[in-house]
C-alpha positions in Angstrom: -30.8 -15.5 20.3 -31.1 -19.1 21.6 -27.3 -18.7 23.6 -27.9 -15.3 24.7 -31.1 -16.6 26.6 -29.1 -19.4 27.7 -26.8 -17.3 29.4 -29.5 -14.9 30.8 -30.9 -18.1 32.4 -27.3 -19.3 34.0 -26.7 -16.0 35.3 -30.3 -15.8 37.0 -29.8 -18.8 38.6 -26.8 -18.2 40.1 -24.7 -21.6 38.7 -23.0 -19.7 35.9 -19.8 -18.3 34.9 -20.9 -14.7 36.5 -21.7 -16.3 39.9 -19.4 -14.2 42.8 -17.6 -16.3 44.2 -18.3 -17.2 48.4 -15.9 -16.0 51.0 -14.1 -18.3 52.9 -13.0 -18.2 56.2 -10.0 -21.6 57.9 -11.7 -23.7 60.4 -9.8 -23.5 63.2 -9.7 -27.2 65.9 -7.1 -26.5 67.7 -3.4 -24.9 68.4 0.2 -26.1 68.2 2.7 -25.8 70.5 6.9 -25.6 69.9 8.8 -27.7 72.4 12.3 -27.3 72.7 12.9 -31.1 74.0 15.7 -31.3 76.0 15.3 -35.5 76.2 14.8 -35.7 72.0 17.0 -32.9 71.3 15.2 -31.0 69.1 11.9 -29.1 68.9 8.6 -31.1 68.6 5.0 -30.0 67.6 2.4 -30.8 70.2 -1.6 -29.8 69.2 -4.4 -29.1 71.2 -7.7 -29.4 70.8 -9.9 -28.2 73.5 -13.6 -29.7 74.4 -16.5 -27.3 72.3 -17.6 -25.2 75.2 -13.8 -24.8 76.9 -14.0 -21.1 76.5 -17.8 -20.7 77.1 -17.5 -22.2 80.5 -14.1 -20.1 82.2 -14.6 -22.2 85.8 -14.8 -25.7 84.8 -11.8 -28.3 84.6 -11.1 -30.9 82.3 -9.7 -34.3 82.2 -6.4 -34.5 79.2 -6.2 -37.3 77.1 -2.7 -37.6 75.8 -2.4 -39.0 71.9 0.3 -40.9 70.8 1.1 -40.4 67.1 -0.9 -37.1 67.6 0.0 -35.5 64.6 -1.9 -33.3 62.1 -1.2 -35.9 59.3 -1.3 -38.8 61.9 -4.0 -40.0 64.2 -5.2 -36.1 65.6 -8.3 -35.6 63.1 -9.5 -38.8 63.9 -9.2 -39.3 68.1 -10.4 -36.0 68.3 -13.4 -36.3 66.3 -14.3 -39.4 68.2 -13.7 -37.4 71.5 -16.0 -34.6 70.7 -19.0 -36.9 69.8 -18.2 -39.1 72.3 -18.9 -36.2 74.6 -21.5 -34.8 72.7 -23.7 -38.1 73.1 -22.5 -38.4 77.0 -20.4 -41.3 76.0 -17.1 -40.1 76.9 -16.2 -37.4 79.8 -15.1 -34.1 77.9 -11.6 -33.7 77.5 -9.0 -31.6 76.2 -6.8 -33.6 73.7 -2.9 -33.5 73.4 -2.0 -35.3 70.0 2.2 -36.0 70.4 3.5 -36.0 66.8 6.2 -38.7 66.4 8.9 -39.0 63.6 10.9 -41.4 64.2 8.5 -44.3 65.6 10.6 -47.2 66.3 13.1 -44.9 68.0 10.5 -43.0 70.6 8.2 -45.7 70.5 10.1 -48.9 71.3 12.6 -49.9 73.9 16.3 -51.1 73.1 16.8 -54.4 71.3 20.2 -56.2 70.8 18.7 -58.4 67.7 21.4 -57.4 64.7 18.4 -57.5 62.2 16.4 -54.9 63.8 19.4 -52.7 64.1 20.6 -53.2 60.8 17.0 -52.1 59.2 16.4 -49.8 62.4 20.1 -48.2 63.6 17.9 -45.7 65.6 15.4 -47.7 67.3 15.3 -47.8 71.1 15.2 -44.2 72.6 11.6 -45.1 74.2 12.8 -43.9 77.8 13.7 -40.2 76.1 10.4 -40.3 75.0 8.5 -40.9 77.7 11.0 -38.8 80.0 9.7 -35.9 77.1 6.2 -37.1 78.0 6.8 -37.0 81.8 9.2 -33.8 82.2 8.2 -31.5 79.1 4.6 -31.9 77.6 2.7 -32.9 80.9 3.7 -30.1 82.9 3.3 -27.1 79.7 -0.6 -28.7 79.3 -1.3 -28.7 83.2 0.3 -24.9 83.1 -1.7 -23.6 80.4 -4.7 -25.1 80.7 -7.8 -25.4 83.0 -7.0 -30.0 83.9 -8.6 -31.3 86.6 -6.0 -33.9 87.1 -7.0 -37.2 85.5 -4.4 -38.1 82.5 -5.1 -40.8 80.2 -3.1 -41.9 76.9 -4.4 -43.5 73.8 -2.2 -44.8 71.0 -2.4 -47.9 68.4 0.4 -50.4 67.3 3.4 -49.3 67.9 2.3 -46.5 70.0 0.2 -48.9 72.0 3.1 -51.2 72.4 4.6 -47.8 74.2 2.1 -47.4 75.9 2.2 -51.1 77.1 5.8 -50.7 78.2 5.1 -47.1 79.5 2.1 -48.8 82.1 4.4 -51.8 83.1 7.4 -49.5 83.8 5.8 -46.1 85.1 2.1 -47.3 85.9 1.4 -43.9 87.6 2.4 -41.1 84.5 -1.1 -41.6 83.8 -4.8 -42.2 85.3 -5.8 -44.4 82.0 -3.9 -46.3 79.8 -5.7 -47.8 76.1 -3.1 -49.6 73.7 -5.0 -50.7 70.7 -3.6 -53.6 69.2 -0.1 -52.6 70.2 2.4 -54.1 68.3 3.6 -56.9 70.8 5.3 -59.5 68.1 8.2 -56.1 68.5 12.0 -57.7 68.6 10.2 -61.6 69.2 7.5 -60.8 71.4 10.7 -59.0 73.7 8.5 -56.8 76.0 6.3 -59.3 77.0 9.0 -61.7 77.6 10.2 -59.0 79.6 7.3 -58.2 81.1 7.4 -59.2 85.1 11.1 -57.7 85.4 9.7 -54.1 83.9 6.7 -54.2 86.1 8.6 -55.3 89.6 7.2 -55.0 92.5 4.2 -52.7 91.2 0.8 -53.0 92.6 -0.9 -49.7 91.8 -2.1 -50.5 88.3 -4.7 -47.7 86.3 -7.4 -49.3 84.4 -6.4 -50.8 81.2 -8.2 -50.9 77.8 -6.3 -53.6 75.2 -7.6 -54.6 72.3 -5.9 -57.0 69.6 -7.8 -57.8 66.1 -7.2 -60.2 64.2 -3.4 -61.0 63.1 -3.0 -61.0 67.1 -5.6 -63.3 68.1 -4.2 -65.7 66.1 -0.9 -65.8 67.1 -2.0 -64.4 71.0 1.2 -65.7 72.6 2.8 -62.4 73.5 -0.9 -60.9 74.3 -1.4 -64.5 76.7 2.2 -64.1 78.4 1.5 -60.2 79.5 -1.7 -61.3 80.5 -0.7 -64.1 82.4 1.7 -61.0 84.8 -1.2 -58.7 84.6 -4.5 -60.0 85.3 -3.9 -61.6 89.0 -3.4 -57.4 90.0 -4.5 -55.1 87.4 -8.9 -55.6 88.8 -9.7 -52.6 86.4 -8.7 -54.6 83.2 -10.1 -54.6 80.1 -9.3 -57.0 77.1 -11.1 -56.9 73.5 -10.4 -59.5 71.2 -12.2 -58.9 67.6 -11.0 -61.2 65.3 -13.3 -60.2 62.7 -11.6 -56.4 62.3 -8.0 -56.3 61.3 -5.2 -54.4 62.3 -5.8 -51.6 59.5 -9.5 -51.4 60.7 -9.7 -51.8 64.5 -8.3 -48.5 65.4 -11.1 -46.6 63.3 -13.8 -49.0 65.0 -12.9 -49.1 68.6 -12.0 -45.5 69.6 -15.2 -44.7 71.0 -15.2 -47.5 73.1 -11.7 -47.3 74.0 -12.7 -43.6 75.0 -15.5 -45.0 77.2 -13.4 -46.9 79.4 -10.7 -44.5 80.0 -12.6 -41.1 80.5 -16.2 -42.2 81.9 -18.7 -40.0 81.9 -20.2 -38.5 85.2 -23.3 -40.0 84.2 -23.4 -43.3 82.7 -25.2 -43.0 79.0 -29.0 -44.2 78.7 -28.9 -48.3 77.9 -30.8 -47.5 75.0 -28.1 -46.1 73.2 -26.2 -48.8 73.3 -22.7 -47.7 74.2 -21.3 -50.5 75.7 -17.8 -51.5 76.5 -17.3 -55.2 75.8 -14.6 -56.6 77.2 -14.1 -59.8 76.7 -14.6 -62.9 79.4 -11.7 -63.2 81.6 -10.2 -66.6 81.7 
């Protein structure tokens, strides 16, 4: 008597082992696109995640912010969280996000090297031109085709992606509007694209704004961060670095998106102060 009243009770609440199961229904952020890559030679993934209202308002425009390591399983879920509440709060400008998957990262993401040791562990590395060139020639073009951009490009990556995207704004300054390298990976092949830094950049004088931040392995040893600098900050009037040694290179990326955001899609409308968004750039010396 006692179990059959047990199971009368479970049933009437709705927690027991009669309970109909809910429906479910995917959640749906975005789309992926197939490029045939003529510069990687092979088809690459590309996803897109457009701002909440993108189909709700058919006439308005919006800026692109181009992910590096953009990936499902990478750094997508993340960047474009942080872009969607960044809009959400007025924060950040609206934007449609382009997360570039990589697979192969230290042969799209960094430049050639002649150090035997690197080669040996990485025979691929070097093929950062192709990439970009993909960037440039393939990618760009298929967003601004398909979808409603107003024209302001901006990229985003962290480590070795920011250390591409380094490279990318001392070689090719004007692929984008915005350029944010968080903590990119400078100590590369000894500190080599900083070393190298004033040849790559030339004669170059229209420098984007610039967000760099470093935590704290890099602060300590800033040598490569002080040498780029020392090239950069006599031109670049739009530059902004953040030193944090209190976050580390596993946490800074998860900690200074929003910010990074900030600074390279403004709002329209700069937040209320009470909120608190600030960028924080650290004093220029």
């Amino acid at each position: 008597m006692r179990i059959l009243l047990l199971i009368a009770a479970l049933m009437l609440s709705g927690t027991g082992f009669a309970q109909t199961p809910p429906e479910t229904h995917p959640i749906t952020i975005g789309v992926n696109h197939g490029i045939a890559s003529e510069p990687l030679g092979e088809t690459r993934a590309i996803n897109v995640v457009l701002p909440a209202r993108y189909d709700q308002e058919p006439t308005k425009h919006y800026p692109v912010l181009y992910l590096i390591d953009g990936g499902v399983e990478q750094d997508l879920l993340h960047v474009s969280g942080a872009a969607h509440l960044g809009a959400l709060w007025g924060r950040s400008a609206e934007a449609i996000v382009v997360g570039v998957e990589t697979k192969d990262r230290r042969k799209e993401l960094v430049g050639p090297t002649s150090d035997p040791e690197l080669l040996k562990r990485y025979p691929t590395a070097g093929a950062s031109a192709q990439f970009r060139a993909f960037l440039r020639d393939e990618v760009i073009p298929l967003i601004e085709r398909s979808y409603r951009t107003n024209g302001r490009n901006a990229v985003l990556g962290e480590s070795l992606a920011g250390l591409f995207i380094v490279e990318t704004y001392l070689k090719e300054p004007a692929l984008f509007d915005a350029y944010a390298a968080i903590d990119p990976s400078l100590w590369w092949d000894n500190e080599a694209l900083s070393k190298n830094a004033a040849a790559l950049a030339g004669d170059q004088r229209r420098w984007p704004p610039l967000y760099m931040a470093m935590a704290k392995e890099q602060a300590e040893e800033p040598s490569a961060m002080n040498r780029l600098l020392g090239i950069l900050r006599p031109d670049v009037r739009n530059l902004c670095l953040v030193a944090r040694p209190d976050l580390l290179h596993s946490t800074i990326y998860q900690q200074l998106t929003p910010q990074a955001l900030q600074f390279i899609l403004p709002p329209a409308e700069a937040p209320p102060p009470e909120f608190g968004f600030e960028v924080q750039c650290s004093p220029k010396s």
